[in-house]
Residue frames as qw, qx, qy, qz and C-alpha x, y, z in Angstrom:
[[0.665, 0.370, 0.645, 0.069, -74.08, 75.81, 22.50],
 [0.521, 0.852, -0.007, -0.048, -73.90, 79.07, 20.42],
 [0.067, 0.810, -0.509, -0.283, -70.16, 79.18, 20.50],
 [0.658, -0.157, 0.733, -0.077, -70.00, 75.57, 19.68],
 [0.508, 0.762, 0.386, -0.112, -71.87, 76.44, 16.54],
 [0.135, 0.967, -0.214, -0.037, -70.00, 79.32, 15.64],
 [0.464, -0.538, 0.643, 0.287, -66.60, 76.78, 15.78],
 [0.616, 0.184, 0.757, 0.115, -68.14, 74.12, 13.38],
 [0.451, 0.729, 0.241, -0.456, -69.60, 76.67, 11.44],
 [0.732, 0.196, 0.475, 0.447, -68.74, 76.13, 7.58],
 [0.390, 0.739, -0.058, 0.546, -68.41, 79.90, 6.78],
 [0.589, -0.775, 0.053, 0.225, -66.46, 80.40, 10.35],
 [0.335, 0.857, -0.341, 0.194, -63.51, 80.38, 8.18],
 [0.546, -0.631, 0.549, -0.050, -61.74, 77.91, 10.29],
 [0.348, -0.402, 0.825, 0.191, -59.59, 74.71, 9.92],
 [0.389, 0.299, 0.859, -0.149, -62.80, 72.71, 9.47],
 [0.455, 0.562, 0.230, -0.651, -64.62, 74.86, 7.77],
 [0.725, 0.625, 0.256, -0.135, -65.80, 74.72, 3.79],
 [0.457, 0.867, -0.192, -0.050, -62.30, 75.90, 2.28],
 [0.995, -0.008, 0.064, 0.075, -60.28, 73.70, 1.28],
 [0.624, 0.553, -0.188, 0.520, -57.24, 75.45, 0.49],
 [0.346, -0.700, 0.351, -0.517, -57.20, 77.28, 4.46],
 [0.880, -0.434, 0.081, -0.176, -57.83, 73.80, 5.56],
 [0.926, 0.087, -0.059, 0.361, -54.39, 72.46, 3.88],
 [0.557, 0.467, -0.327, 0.603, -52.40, 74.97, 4.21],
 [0.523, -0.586, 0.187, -0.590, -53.17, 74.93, 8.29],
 [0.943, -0.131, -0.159, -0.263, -52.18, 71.56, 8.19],
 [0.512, -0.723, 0.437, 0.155, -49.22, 69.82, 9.43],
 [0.043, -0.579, 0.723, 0.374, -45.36, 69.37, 7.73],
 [0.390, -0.053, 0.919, 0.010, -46.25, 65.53, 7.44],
 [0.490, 0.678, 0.516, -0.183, -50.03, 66.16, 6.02],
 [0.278, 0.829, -0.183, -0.450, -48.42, 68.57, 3.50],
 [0.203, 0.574, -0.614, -0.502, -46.05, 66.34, 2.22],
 [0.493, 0.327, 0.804, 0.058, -48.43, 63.70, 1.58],
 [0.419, 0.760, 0.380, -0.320, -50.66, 65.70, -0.16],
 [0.279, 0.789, -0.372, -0.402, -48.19, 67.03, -2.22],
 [0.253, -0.294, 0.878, 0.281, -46.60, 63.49, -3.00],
 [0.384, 0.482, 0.780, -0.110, -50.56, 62.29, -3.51],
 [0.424, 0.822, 0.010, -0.380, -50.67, 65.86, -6.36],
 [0.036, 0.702, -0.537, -0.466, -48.10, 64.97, -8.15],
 [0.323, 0.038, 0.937, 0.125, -49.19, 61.46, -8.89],
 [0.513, 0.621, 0.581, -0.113, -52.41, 62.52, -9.69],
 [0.160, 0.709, -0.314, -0.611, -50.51, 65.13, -12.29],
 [0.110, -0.236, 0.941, 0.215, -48.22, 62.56, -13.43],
 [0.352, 0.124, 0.928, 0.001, -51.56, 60.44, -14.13],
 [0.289, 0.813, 0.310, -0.400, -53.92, 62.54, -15.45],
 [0.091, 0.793, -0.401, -0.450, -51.11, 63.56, -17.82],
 [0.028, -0.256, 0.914, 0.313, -50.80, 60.34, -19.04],
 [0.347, 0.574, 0.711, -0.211, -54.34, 59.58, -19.47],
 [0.470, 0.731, -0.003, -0.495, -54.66, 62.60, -21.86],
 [0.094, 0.592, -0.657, -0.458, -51.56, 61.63, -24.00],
 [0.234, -0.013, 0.972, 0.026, -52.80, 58.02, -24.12],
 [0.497, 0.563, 0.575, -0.326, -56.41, 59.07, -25.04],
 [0.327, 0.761, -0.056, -0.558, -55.19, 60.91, -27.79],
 [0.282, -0.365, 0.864, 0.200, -52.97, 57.85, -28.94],
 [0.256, 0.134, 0.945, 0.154, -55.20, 55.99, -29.35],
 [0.430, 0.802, 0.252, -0.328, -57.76, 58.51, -31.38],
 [0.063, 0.644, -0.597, -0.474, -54.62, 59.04, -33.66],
 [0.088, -0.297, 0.902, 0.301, -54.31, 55.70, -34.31],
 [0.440, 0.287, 0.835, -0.165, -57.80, 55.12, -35.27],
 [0.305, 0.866, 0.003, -0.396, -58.00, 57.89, -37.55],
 [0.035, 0.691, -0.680, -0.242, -55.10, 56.99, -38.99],
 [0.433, -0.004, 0.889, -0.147, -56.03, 53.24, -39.18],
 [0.529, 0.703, 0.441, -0.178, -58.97, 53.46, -41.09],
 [0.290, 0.813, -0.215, -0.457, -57.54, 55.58, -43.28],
 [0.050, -0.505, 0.856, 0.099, -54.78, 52.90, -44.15],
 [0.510, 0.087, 0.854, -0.052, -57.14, 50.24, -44.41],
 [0.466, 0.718, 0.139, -0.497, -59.08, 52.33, -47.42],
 [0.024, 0.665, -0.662, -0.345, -55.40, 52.39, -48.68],
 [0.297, -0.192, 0.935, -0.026, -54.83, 48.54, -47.95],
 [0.625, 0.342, 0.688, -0.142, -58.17, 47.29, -49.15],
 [0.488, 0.778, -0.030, -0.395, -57.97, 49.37, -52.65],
 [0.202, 0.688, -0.668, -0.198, -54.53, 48.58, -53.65],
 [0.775, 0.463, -0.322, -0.285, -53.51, 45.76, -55.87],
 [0.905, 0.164, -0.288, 0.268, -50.72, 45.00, -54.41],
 [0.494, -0.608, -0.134, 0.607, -48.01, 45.95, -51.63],
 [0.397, 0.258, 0.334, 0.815, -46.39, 48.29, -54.50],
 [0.098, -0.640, -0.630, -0.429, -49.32, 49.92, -54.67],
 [0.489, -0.802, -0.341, -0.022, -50.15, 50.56, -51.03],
 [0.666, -0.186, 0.048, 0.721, -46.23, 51.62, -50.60],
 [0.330, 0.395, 0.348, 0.784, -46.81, 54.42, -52.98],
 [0.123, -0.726, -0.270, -0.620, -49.70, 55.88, -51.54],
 [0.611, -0.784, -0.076, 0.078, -48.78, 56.01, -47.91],
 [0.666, 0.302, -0.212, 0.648, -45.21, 57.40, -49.19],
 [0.155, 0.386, -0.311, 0.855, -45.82, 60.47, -48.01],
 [0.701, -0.555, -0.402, -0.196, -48.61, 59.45, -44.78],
 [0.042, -0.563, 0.681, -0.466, -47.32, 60.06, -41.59],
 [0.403, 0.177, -0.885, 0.152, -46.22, 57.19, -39.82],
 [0.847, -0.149, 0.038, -0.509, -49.05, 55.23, -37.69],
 [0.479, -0.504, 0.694, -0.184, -48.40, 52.25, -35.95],
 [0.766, 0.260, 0.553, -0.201, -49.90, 49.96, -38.71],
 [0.182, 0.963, -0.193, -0.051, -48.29, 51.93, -41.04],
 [0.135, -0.647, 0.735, -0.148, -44.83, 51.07, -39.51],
 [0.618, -0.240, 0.746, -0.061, -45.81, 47.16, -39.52],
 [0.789, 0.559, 0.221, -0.131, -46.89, 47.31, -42.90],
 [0.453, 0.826, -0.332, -0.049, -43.97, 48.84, -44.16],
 [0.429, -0.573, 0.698, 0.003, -41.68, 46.46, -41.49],
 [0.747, 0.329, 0.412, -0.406, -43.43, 43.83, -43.86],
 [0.611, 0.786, -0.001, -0.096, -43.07, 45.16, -47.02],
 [0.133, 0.838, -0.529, -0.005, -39.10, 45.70, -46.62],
 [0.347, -0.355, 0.867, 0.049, -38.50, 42.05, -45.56],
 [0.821, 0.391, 0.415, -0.028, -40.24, 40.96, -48.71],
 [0.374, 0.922, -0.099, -0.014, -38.59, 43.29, -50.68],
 [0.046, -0.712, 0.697, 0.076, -34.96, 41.74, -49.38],
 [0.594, -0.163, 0.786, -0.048, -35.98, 38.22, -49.57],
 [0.292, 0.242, -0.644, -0.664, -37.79, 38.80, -53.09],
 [0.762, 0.225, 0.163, -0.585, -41.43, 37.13, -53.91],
 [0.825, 0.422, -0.349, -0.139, -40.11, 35.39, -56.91],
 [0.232, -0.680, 0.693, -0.059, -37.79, 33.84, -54.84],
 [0.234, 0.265, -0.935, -0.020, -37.01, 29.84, -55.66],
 [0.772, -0.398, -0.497, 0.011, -39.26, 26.81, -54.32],
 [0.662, 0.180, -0.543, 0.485, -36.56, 26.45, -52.17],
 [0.319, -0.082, -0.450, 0.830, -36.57, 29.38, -50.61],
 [0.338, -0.484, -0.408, -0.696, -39.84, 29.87, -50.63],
 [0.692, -0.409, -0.553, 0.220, -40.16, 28.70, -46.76],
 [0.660, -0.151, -0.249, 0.693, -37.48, 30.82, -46.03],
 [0.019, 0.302, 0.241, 0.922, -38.72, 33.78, -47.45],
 [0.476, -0.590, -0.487, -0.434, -42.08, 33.46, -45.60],
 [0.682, -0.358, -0.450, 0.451, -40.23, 32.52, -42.36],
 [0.450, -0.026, -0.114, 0.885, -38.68, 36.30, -42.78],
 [0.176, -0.394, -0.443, -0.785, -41.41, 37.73, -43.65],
 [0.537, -0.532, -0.651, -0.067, -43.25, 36.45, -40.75],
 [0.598, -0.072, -0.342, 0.721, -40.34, 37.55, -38.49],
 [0.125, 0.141, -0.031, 0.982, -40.47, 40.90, -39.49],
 [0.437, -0.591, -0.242, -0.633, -44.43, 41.43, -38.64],
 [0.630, -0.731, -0.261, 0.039, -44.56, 39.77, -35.16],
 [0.617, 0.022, -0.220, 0.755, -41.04, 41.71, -34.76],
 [0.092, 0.244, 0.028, 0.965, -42.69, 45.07, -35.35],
 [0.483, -0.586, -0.501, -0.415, -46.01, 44.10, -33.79],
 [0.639, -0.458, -0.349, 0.510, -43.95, 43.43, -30.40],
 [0.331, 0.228, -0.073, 0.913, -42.58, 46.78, -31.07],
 [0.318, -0.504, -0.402, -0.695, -46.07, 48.48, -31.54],
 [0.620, -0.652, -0.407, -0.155, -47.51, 46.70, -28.61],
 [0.456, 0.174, -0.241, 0.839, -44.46, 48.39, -26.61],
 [0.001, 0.345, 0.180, 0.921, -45.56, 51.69, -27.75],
 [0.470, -0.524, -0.302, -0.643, -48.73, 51.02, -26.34],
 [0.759, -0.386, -0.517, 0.083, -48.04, 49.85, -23.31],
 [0.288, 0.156, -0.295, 0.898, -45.14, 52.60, -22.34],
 [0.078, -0.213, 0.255, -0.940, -46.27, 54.36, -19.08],
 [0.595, -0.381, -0.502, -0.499, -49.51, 52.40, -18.63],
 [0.646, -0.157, -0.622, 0.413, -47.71, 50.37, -15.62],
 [0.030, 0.207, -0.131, 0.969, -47.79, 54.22, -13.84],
 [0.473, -0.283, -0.195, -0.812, -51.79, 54.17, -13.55],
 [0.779, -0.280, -0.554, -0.087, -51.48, 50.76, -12.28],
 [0.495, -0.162, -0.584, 0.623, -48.98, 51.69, -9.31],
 [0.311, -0.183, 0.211, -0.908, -50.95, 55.59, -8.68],
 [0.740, -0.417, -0.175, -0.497, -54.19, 53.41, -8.17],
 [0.767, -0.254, -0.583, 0.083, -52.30, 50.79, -5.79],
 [0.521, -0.084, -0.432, 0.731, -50.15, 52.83, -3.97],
 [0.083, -0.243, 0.123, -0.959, -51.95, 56.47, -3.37],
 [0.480, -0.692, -0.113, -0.527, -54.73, 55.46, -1.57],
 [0.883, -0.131, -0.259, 0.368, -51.96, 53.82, 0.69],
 [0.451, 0.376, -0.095, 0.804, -50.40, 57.16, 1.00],
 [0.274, -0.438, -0.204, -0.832, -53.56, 58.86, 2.12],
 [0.772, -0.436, -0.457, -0.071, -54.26, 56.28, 4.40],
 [0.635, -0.024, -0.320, 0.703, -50.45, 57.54, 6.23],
 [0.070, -0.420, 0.067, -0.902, -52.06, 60.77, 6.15],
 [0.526, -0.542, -0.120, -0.644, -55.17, 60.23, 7.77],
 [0.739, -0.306, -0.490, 0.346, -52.99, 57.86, 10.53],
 [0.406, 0.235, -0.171, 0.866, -50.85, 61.02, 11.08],
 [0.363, -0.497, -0.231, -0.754, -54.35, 63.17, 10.99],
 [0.738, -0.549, -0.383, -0.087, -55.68, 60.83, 14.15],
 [0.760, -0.214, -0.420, 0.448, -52.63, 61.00, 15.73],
 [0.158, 0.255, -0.146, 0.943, -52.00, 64.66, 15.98],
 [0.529, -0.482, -0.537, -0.446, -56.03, 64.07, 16.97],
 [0.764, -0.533, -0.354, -0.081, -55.29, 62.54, 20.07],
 [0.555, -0.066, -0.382, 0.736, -52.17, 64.50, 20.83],
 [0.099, -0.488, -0.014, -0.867, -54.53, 67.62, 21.28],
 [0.682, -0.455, -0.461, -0.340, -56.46, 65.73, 23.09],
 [0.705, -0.363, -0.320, 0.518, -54.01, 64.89, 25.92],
 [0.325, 0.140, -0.097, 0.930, -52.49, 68.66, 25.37],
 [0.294, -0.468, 0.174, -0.815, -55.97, 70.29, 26.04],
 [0.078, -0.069, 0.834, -0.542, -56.97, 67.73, 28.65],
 [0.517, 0.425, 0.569, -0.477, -60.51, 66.84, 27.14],
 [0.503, 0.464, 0.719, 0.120, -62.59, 65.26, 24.35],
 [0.449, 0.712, 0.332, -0.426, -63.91, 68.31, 22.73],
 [0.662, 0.679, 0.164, 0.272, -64.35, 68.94, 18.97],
 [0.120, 0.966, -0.215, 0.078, -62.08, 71.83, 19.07],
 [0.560, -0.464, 0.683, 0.064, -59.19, 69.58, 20.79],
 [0.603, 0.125, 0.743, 0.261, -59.82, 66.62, 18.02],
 [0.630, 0.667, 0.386, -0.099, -61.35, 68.53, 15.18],
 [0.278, 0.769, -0.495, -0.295, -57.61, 70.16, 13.27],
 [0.274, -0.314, 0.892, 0.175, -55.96, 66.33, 13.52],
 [0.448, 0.429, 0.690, -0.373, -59.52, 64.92, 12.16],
 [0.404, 0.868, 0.016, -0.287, -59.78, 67.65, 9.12],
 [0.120, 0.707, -0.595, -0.363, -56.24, 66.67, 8.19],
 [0.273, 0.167, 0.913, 0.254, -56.88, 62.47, 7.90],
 [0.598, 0.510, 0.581, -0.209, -59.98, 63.52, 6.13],
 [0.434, 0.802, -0.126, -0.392, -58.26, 65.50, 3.77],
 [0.130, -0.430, 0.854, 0.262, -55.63, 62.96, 2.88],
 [0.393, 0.208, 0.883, -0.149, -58.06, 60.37, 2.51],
 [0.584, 0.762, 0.253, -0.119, -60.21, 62.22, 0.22],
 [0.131, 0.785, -0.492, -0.354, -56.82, 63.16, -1.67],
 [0.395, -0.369, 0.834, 0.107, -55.43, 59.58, -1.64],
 [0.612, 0.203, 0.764, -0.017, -58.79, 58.75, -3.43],
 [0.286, 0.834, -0.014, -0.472, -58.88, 61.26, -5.43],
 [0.019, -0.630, 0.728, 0.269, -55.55, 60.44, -7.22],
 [0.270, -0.084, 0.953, 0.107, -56.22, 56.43, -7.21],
 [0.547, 0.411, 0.722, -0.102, -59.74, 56.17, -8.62],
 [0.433, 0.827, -0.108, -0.342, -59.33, 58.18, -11.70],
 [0.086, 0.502, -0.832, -0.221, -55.82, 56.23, -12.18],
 [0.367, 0.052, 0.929, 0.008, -57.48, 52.64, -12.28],
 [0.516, 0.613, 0.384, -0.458, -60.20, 53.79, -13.98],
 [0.392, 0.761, -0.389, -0.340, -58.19, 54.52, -16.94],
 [0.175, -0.497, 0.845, 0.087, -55.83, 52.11, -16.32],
 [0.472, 0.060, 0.869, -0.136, -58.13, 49.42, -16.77],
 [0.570, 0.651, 0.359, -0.351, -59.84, 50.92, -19.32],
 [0.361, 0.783, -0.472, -0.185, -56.48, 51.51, -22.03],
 [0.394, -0.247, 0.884, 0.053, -55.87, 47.65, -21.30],
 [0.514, 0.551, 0.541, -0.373, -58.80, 47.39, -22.86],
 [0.291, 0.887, -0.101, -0.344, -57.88, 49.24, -25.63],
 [0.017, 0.709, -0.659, -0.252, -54.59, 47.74, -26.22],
 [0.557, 0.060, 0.811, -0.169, -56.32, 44.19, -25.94],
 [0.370, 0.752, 0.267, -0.476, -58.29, 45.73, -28.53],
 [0.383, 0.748, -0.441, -0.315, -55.53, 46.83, -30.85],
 [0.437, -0.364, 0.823, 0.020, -53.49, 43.70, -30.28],
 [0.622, 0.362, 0.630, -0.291, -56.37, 41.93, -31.85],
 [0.522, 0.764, -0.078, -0.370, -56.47, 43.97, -34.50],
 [0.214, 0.743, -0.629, -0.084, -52.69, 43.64, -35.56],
 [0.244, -0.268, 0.895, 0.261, -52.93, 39.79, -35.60],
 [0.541, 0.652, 0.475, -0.238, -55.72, 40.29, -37.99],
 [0.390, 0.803, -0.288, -0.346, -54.06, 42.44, -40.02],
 [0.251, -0.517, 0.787, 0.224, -50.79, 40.14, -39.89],
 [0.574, 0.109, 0.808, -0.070, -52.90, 37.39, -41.06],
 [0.301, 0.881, 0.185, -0.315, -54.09, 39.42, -43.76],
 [0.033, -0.741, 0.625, 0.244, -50.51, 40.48, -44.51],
 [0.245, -0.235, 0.885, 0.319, -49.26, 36.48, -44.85],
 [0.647, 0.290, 0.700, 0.078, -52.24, 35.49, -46.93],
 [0.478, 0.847, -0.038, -0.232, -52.23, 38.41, -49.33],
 [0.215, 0.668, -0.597, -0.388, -48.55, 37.00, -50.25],
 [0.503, -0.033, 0.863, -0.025, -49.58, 33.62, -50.47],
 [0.577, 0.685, 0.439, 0.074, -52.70, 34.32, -53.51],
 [0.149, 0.807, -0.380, -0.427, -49.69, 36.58, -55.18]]
């Protein structure tokens, strides 16, 4: 019973034991390169989760700021001037996508082409909005396949993990822990890898849909905003 003990033991310093870096790198070819396919996603995701969190703090800072602009100013002219020298913000970039296809079609333009002139005008915002909503969307699609597919990965591990399980088994001729307990230690570590990797990627994911739902909104507010301010001109 005492050496039984002394196998399981979590500072024994074995397979099983409390350290997690002995436990993988004890493991087998197959378990390794999961794990390593299941780290690199979670890099890959995690890396896009910062870059995306900070997006979209830019662009609220930067938003606000532009609406201060927008709501002071008299007139596009106006708001043109003072965001001459602003750095460039996604609202920013539709205002200005705006501004330039009034500026070729010309306010004072004719009755006539007074349709026309709006028609272009329109163009150009839901042109650059589609752009925008691009922008925001690049790389999201990533968080959505690390949360479907890695705990699918992990799951290959911890099939592998049983199976090497029960080839000890037959190799030492009997049940015991020691026989089942390296093939065991390697599906559990996949498995806890696989989720690792996936529940941090949906999380986000689902949250920065949010977010983009969010902005979307915004920018066909603003647009609206945009065609009525040249209508009362």
């Amino acid at each position: 019973m005492n050496e039984l003990m002394e196998t399981v033991s979590l500072g024994g310093g074995t397979a099983f034991g409390n350290d997690i870096v002995n436990l993988v790198m004890q493991s087998g070819n197959i378990t390794k390169i999961v794990l390593l396919i299941l780290l690199l996603f979670s890099l890959g995701s995690w890396g896009i989760i910062l870059d995306k969190w900070l997006q979209f703090r830019r662009n609220i800072i930067s938003t606000e700021k532009f609406l201060r602009i927008f709501k002071s100013s008299p007139d596009f002219d106006a708001v043109r001037e003072k965001i001459n020298d602003a750095k460039s913000d996604p609202v920013i970039r539709i205002f200005m996508s705006a501004y330039k296809a009034l500026k070729r079609t010309g306010p004072d333009s004719p009755p006539k082409n007074v349709n026309r002139m709006m028609r272009t005008f329109e163009l150009a915002i839901d042109d650059a909005i589609l752009v925008e909503s691009q922008l925001l969307q690049r790389r999201i699609s990533f968080l959505g396949t690390c949360g479907a597919v890695t705990p699918f990965i992990g799951l290959f591990g911890t099939v592998w993990g049983i199976m090497n399980a029960f080839q000890g088994i037959g190799a030492a001729g009997s049940a015991s822990i020691a026989a089942v307990a390296p093939g065991i230690a390697e599906a559990l570590v996949a498995t806890a890898a696989g989720l690792g990797a996936a529940i941090p990627a949906v999380i986000a994911y689902n949250y920065f849909l949010g977010k983009i739902r969010d902005q979307m909104t915004f920018y066909e507010r603003f647009r609206t905003n945009l065609i009525a301010s040249v209508d009362t001109e």
